[in-house]
Residue, then its C-alpha position, 0 to 999 in steps of 0.5 A: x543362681x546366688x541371686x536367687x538362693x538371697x532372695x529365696x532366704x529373704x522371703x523364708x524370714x519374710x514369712x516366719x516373720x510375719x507375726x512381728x508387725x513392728x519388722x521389716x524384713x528386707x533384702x540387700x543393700x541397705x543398711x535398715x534405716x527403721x522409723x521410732x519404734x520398729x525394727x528391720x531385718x537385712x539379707x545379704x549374701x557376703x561371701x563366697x569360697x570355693x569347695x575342696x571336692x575331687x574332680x568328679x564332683x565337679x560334674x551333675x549326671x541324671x542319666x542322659x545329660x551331664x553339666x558342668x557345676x561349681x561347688x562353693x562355701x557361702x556366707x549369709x549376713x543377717x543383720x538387724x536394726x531397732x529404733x527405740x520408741x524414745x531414749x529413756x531408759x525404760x524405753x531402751x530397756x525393752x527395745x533390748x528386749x525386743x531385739x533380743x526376742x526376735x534374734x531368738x526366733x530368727x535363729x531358731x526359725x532358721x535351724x529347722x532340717x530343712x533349712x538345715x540340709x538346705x531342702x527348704x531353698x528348692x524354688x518351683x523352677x526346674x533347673x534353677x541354677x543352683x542347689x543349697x546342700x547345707x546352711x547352718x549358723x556359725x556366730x551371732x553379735x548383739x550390740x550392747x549399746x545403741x549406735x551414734x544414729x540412736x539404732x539397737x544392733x545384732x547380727x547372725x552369720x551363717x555358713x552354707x554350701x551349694x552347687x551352682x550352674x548356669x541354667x538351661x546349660x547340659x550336655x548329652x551323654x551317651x549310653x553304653x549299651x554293650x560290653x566286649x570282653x577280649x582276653x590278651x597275653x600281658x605285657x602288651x608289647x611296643x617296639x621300635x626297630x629303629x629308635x633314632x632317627x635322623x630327618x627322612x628316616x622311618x622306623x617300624x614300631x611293632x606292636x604284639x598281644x592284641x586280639x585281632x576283631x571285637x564287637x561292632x553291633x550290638x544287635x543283631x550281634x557282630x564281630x568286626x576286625x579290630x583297629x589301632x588310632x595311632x598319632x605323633x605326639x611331640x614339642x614341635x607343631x603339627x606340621x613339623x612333626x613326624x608322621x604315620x604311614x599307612x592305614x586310613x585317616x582317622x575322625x580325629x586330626x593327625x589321627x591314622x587308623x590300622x588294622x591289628x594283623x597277628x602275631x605283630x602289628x607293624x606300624x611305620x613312622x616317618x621323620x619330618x624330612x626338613x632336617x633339624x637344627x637340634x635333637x627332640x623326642x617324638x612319641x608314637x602313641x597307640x590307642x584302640x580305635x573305635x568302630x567309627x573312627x575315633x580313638x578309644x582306650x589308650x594302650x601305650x606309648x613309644x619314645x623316638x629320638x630324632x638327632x640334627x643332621 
């Protein structure tokens, strides 16, 4: 992942580099300790900052398999280092010289298009674990005057943006396969005919304007009866909340699966017997069904006030 995205840059240097006999290109750490008279190029990958995108892009879709990805910002420090071949002043002269030639090729190297759209870090591995989108230069330092250890220094800094994953981790999706169209009379109607409740007390909560079957199978194709997931959502646990009676029991816990039966579908709630010390809300919350008993499209909502006593 960014391991190999430093690596993979370092040996894009190595080769444009490989006419200047007197470098190194290395990659972090160091620092380059170069002998008299040559020079070394460090690699190090030195920062990281996460990528303001919207939610969806979070996610990598090629069809049949999804994973989760990580957007990020990088920071590549590209540091080099020449040792003069002696301290006199001419000697000083044209290793600054040198240095500065070969900060020139380093940049100009690394501002082709496809370093650029960052098309030049693909590595043969299909599912590498990342993928570098931009890289571009941001700010460069060359150092006047050697250092207390006698070195000539530069720096280039760029700045590049990837996505980066663990590999051999995705997801299988699903495929839709057929649309079912169904007309309704809005607004979608949820009522309740007792909305306070207190322990042991049930309500029915009518629901109108649902079409009554949709589709099952898409080939050969076929109509079934169309059904509700309605559950209890609440501040309390699980197992203090109120309840749904009847219907069938739903794939998903605390889910409960009823037909729609026209021209209203009446669904009953069921206080928690044990009696409360202080008052709350509870909500029956209605969702289409889908054919294998899970909840589908969220439809609605109705509030139920529970009161101590």
């Amino acid at each position: 992942m960014l391991g190999t995205i430093e690596q993979k840059l370092t040996s894009i240097l190595g080769d444009d580099l490989a006419a200047r006999a007197h470098l190194d290109v290395l990659e972090a750490p160091g620092p380059p300790a170069p002998v008299a008279g040559r020079g070394a190029v460090l690699v190090a990958l030195a920062e990281v900052t996460p990528a303001s995108l919207f939610e969806r892009e979070q996610f990598n879709f090629n069809g049949a398999q999804s994973r989760r990805i990580l957007p990020l910002q990088f920071n590549v420090n590209v540091d080099y280092a020449l040792r003069p071949a002696g301290n006199n002043a001419a000697q000083l002269a044209s290793a600054r010289e040198l240095l500065l030639n070969d900060i020139s090729l380093i940049g100009h190297g690394l501002a082709r298009p496809e370093l650029i759209n960052g098309k030049a870090f693909a590595v043969t591995d299909p599912d590498p674990g990342f993928r570098v989108l931009t890289f571009a230069l941001t700010t460069g330092a060359l150092i006047r005057d050697a250092d207390a250890d006698g070195l000539l220094s530069a720096r280039l800094q760029y700045r590049g943006s990837a996505e980066i994953w663990p590999p051999g981790v995705t997801q299988d999706e699903g495929e839709i396969l057929a649309i079912d169209t169904v007309s309704v009379a809005l607004p979608l109607s949820i009522v309740a005919t007792n909305p306070v409740l207190r322990a042991g007390q049930s309500a029915i909560v009518n629901t109108r304007s649902l079409p009554t079957s949709r589709l099952q199978t898409r080939e050969p194709s076929t109509s079934g009866p169309l059904q509700l997931a309605v559950t209890v959502l609440s501040d309390a646990p699980p197992a203090q909340r109120g309840t749904i009676v009847g219907g069938s029991a739903g794939l998903e816990t605390g889910f409960r699966i009823i037909d729609v039966t026209p021209p209203q579908t009446a669904i009953t709630y069921q206080a928690p017997a044990a009696a409360l010390s202080r008052g709350r809300v509870e909500y029956v919350a209605v969702h289409l069904a889908t054919p294998d008993g899970h909840r589908g499209v969220f439809i609605g909502s109705i509030a139920l006030r529970l009161e101590p006593g």
